[in-house]
C-alpha positions in Angstrom: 14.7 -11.6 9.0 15.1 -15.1 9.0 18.2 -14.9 6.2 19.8 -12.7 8.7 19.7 -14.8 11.4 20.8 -17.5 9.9 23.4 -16.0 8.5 24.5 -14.7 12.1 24.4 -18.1 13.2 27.0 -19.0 10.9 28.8 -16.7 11.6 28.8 -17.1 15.2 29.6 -20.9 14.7 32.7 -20.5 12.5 34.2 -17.5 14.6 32.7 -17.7 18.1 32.2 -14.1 17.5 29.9 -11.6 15.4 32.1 -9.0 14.6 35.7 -9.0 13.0 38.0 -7.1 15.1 41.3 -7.5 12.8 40.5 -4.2 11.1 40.6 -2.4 14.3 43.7 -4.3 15.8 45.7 -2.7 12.6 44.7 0.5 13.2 45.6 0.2 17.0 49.0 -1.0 16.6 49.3 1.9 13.7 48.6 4.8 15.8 49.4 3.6 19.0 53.1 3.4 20.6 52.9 0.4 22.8 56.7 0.9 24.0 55.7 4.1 25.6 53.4 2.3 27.6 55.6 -0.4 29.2 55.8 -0.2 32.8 58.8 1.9 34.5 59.2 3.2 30.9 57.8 6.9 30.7 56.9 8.3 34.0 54.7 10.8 32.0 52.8 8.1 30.2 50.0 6.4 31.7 47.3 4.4 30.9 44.3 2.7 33.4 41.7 0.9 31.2 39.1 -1.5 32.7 36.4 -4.0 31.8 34.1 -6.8 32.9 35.7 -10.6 33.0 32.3 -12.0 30.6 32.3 -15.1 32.5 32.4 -14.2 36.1 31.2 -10.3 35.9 34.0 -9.1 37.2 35.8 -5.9 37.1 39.3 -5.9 35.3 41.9 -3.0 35.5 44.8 -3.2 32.9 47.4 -0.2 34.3 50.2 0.4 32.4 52.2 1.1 35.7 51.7 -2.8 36.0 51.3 -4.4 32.6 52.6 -4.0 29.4 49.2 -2.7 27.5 48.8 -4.6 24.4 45.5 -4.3 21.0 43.8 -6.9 23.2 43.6 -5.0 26.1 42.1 -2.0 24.5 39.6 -4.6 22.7 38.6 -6.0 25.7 37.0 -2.5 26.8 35.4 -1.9 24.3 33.8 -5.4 22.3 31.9 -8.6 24.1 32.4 -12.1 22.5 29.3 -13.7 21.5 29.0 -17.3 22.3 26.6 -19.9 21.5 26.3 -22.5 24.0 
């Protein structure tokens, strides 16, 4: 359990985060169309995503009616960065 640990450590300390999300940012950008998302684009497209600001606890609401909805916003509802302080 100890190896493990350590090993997360370094991890943690190289990275600033646990988990690799570059193998999910590909598969976002392959099967999702960004440019229908765009604001004032498709009237029939629509996308409200939210999350929690890590720092502050605060709710966060990414609509694509008002911003252009990128891989980082759809990472940022679903994964936490790990820090170590």
């Amino acid at each position: 359990m100890k190896i493990l640990s350590l090993i997360l450590t370094i991890l943690v300390l190289q990275s600033g985060h646990i988990y690799d999300h570059s193998p999910l940012i590909v598969t976002l950008e392959k099967y999702i169309d960004y440019d229908k998302l765009k604001p004032d684009e498709s009237p029939n497209s629509w996308l409200i995503l939210t999350a929690v600001h890590i720092l502050t606890a605060a709710p966060l609401t990414f609509d694509s009616f008002k911003h252009q909805i990128t891989s980082k916003h759809v990472l940022a509802t679903s994964s936490y960065q790990f820090k170590v302080n």
